[in-house]
C-alpha positions in Angstrom: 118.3 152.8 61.9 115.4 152.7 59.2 112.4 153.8 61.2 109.5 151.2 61.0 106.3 152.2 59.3 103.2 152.9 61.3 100.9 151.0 58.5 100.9 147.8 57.2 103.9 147.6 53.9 102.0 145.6 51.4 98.7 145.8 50.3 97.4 141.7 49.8 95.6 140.9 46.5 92.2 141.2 46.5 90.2 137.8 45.9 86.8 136.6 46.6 86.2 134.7 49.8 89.7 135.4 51.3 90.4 136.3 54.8 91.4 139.8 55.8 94.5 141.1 56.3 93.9 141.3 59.9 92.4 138.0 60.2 95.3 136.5 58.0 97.7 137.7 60.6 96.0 136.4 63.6 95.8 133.1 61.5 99.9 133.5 61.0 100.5 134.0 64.7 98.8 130.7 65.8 100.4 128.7 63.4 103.6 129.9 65.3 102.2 129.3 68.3 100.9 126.0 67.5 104.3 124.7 65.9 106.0 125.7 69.3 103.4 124.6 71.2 104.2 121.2 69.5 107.8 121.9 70.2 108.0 122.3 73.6 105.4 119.7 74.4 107.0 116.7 74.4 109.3 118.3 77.6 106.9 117.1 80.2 106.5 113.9 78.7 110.1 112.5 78.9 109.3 111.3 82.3 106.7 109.1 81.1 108.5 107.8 78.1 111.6 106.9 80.6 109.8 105.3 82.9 108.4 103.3 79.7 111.5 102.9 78.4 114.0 102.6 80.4 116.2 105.6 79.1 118.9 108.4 80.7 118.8 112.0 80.8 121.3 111.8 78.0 119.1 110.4 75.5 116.9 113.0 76.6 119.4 115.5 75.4 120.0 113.4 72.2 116.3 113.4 71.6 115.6 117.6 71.8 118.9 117.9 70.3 117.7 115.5 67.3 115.2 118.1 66.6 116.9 121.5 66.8 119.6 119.8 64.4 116.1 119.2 61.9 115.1 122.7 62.0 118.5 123.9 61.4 118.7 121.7 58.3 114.7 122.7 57.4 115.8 126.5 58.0 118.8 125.8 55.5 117.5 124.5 52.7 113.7 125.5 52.6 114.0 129.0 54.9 114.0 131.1 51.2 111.5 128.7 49.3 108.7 131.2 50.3 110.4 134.0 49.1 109.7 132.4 45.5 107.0 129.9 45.6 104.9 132.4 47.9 104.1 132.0 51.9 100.8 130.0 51.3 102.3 126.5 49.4 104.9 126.2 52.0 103.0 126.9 54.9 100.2 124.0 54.0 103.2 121.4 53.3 104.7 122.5 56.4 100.9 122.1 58.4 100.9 118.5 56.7 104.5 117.4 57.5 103.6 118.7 61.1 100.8 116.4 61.2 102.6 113.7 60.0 105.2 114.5 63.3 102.2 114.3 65.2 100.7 110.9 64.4 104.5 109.5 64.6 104.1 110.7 68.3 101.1 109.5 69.8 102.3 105.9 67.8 105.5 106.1 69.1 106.6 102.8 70.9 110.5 103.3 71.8 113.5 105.9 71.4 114.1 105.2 67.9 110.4 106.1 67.1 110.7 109.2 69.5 113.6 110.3 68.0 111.6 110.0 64.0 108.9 112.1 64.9 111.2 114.8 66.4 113.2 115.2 63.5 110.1 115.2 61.3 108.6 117.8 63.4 112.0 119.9 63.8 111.8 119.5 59.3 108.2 121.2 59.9 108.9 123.8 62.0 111.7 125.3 60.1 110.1 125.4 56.7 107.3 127.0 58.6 109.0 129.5 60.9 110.7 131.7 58.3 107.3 131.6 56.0 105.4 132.7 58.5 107.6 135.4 60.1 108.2 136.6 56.5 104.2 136.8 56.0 103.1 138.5 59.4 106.0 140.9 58.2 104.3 141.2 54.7 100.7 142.1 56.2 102.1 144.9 58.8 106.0 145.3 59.6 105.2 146.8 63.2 103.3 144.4 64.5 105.0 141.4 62.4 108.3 142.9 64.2 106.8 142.3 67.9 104.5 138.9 67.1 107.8 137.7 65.6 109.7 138.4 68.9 106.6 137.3 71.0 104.9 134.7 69.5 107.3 131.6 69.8 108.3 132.3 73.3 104.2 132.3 73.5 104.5 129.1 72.1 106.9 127.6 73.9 104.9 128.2 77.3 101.9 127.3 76.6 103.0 123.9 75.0 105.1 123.0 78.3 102.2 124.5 80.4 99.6 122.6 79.1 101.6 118.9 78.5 102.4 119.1 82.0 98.9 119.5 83.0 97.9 116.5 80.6 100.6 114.4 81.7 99.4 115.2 85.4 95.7 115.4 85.5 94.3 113.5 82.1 94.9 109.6 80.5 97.0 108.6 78.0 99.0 111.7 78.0 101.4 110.4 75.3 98.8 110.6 72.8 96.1 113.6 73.9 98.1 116.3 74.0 98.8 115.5 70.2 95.4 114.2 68.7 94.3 118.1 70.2 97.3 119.4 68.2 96.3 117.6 65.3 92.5 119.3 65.3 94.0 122.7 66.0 96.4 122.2 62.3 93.4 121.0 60.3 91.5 124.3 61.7 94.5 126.3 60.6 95.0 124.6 57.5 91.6 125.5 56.2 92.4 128.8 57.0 96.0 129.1 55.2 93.8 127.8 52.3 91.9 130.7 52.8 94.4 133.5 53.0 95.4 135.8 50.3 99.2 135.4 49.2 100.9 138.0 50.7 104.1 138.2 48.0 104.7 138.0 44.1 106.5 134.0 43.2 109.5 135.2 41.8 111.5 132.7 39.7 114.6 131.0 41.7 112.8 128.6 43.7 115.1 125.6 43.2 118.4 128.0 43.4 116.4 128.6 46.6 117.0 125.0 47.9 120.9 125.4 47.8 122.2 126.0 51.0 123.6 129.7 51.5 124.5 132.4 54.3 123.5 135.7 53.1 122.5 138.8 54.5 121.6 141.5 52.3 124.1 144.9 52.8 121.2 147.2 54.6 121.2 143.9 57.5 124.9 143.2 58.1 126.1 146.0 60.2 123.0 145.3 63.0 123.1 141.8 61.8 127.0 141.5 63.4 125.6 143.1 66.4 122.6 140.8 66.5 123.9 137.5 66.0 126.3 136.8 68.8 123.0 137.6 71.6 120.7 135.3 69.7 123.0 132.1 70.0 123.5 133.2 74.1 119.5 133.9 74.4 118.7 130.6 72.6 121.2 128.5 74.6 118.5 129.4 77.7 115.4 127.5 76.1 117.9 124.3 75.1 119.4 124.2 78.9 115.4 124.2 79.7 114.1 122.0 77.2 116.9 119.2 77.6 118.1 119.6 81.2 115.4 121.2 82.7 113.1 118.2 83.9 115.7 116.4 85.4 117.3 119.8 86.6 113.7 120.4 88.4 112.8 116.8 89.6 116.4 116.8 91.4 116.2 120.6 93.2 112.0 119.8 94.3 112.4 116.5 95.2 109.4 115.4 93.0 109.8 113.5 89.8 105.9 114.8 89.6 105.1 116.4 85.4 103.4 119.1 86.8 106.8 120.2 87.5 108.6 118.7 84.5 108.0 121.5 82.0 107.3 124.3 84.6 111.5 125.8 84.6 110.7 125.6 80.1 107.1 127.6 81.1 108.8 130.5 83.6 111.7 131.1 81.2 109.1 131.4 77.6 106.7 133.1 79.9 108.5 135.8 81.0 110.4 136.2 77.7 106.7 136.7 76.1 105.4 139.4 78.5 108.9 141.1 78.5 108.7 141.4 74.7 105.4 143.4 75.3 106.4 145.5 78.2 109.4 146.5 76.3 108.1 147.4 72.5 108.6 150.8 72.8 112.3 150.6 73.7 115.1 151.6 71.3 116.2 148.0 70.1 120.0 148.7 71.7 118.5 149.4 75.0 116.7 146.1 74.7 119.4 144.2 74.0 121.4 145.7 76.7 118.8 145.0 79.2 118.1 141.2 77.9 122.4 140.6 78.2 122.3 141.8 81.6 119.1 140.2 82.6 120.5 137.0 81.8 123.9 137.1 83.5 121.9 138.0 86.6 119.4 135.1 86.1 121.8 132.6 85.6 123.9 133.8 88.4 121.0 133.1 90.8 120.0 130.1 89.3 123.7 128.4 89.7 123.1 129.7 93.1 120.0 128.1 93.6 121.7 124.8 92.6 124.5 125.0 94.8 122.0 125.7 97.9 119.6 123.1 96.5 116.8 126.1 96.9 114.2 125.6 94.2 112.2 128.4 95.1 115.3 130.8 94.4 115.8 128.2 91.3 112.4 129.8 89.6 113.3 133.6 90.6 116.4 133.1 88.6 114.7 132.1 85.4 112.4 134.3 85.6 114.9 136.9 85.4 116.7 134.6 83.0 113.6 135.0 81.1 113.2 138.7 80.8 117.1 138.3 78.9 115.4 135.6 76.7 112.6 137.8 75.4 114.8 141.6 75.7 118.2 139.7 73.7 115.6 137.9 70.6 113.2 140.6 70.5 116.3 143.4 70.1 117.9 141.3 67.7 114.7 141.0 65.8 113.7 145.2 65.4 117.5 145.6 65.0 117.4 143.5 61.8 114.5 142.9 60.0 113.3 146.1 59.4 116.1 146.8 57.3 115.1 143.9 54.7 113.0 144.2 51.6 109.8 141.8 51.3 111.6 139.3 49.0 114.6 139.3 51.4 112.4 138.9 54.6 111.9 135.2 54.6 116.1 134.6 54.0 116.7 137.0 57.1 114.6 135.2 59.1 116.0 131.8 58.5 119.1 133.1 59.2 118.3 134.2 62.5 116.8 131.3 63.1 119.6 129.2 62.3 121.7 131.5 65.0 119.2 130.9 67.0 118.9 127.0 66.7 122.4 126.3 66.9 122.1 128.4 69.9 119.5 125.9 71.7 121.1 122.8 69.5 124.9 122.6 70.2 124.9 123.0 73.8 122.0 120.6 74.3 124.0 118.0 72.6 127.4 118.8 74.3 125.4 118.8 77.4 124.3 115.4 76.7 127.7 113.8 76.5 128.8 115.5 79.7 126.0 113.9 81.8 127.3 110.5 81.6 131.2 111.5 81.9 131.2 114.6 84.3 128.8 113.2 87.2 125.4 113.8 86.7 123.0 116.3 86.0 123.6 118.8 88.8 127.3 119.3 87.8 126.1 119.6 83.9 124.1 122.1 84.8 126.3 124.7 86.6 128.7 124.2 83.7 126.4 125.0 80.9 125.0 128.0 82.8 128.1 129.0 83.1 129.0 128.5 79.5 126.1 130.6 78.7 127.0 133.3 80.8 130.1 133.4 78.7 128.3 133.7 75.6 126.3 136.5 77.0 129.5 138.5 78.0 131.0 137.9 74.4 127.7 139.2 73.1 127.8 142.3 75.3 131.5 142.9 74.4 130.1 142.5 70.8 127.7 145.1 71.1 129.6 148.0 72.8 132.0 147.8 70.6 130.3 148.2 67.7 128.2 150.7 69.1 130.8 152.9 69.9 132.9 152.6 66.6 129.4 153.3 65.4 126.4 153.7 67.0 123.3 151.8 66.5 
């Protein structure tokens, strides 16, 4: 495999007043942050739109599966615009369209309106995500390499760790947690304006728009490897993000939203830390250990149902979690570094479209088979399960390619 360089691989244009290189990258890896933040917000607050409402833990699932479906379709057509308009013009649209997501939110008055602002923010988040991966890539492909395998699962905890303090401790949740949002995007739009371009607008840019899956011929070999563990890892934060609060409200007894996004918070946590602790790992071993790690988490957590112990219930996504941050930060070093600047933000978007289908299609399937399978506690064991099955495939995947030929 390519080694990765120790320095950053692209100089950034000088110009007057523009932040520095090291600055620019910090400013990239809150916008990720922020956007997944954003993501994984609403999570706690389904409670309090039900009770509002009136609706089932299926619409739930239709709701967080209405917005992996956007980002798939925003990662599809717009995940190689930055490649040829540059990272800064698609990053401010996707700040503004984010915005917009965010107003629809705290204005929200039923499912229909619930279900426009996800799919607004899912459009946001995947015209953003690739960009921004591609630029923190740009600036220094070592560190761009671990903040991209880091930062979302970052993301992901903090926004269900802090809604669910909202929701519990602070009034009108429904619209705080997203008028704070909104101040942090106009911060980080300022500074967007601010940063250098990191690549060279290459003509294409409509071309660009038609939908295509394309690896360039340095990625495919790891990419076949890769693939197969980021739709099992990804399936953990949709079984979280759409089951979870129901999952958790049923094993504690407490229907309280200081537990609502707490499962979502263990699982992104640990993933986050574990892609630290592990950086210096050859990407195989990673992946290895993330497979494993996940079979063994889920295993306890179907336990923990059956036994109705939710104490056992967090131990097993916490281990669950350490597979979620060792299988997408293995993919990640396995694959990128193999692609050149102009290809970066494609590669991206196609892991990310793995990855969303991942978290996506199960969700949804999930959601049908609450209403005709018996409730939520039955759903669950069979979609852990199912994702144990993806994980196996994935392993089987892996050794054999490794020992046709090794990694």
């Amino acid at each position: 495999m390519t080694q990765l360089a120790e320095r950053p691989s692209l100089t950034l244009t000088p110009a007057r007043r523009r932040l520095s290189p090291r600055s620019s990258f910090v400013l990239l890896a809150s916008i990720v942050l922020a956007f997944l933040a954003a993501s994984s917000a609403p999570t706690p607050l389904y409670a309090v739109y039900q009770s509002e409402w009136g609706f089932t833990a299926t619409t739930t699932t239709i709701v967080f599966g209405t917005y992996a479906i956007a980002v798939l379709a925003s990662l599809l057509v717009l995940g190689r615009l930055s490649d040829h308009v540059g990272r800064r013009p698609v990053l401010l649209a996707a700040i503004a369209v984010q915005a917009v997501a965010l107003v629809l939110f705290t204005t929200a008055d039923g499912v229909p309106m619930l279900l426009v602002a996800r799919a607004v923010q899912g459009l946001s988040t995947g015209a953003a995500v690739a960009a921004i991966g591609a630029g923190m890539l740009d600036i220094d492909r070592v560190r761009g390499t671990l903040a991209n395998a880091a930062v979302p699962a970052m993301g992901t905890a903090l926004g269900a760790l802090v809604a669910s303090f909202v929701v519990a401790l602070l009034p009108a949740p429904t619209h705080l947690i997203f008028l704070a949002l909104l101040v942090v995007l106009a911060v980080q739009a300022v500074g967007v304006a601010l940063m250098p371009e990191t690549v060279t607008p290459e003509p294409g840019a409509v071309a660009s728009l038609r939908p295509t899956v394309a690896l360039p011929r340095s990625a495919r070999r790891p990419a076949a490897v890769a693939l197969p563990v980021l739709f099992a890892v990804w399936a953990l934060p949709g079984f979280y993000g759409s089951l979870g609060p129901a999952l958790v409200a049923t094993l504690v007894g407490s229907g309280s939203a200081l537990f609502a996004g707490l499962g979502l918070f263990v699982l992104a946590g640990t993933a986050a830390i574990t892609v630290v602790v592990l950086r210096d790992m050859p990407a195989r071993d990673v992946l290895l250990v993330g497979i494993a790690a996940l079979v063994v988490g889920l295993t306890v957590v179907l336990v923990s149902i059956r036994l109705s112990a939710p104490v056992l219930f967090f131990v097993g996504t916490a281990v669950a979690g350490i597979g979620f941050g060792g299988g997408f930060q293995g993919a990640i070093r396995l694959v990128v570094p193999q692609t050149l600047p102009h290809e970066r933000a494609g590669v991206l978007s196609l892991l990310y479209v793995v990855s969303y289908l991942g978290m996506g299609v199960p969700a949804v399937i999930a959601g049908i088979v609450v209403v005709h399978d018996g409730g939520v506690l039955v759903t669950a064991q069979g979609y852990a399960l199912a994702v144990i099955a993806f994980a196996l495939v994935a392993l089987a995947g892996l050794l054999r390619r490794t020992v046709d030929r090794p990694v």
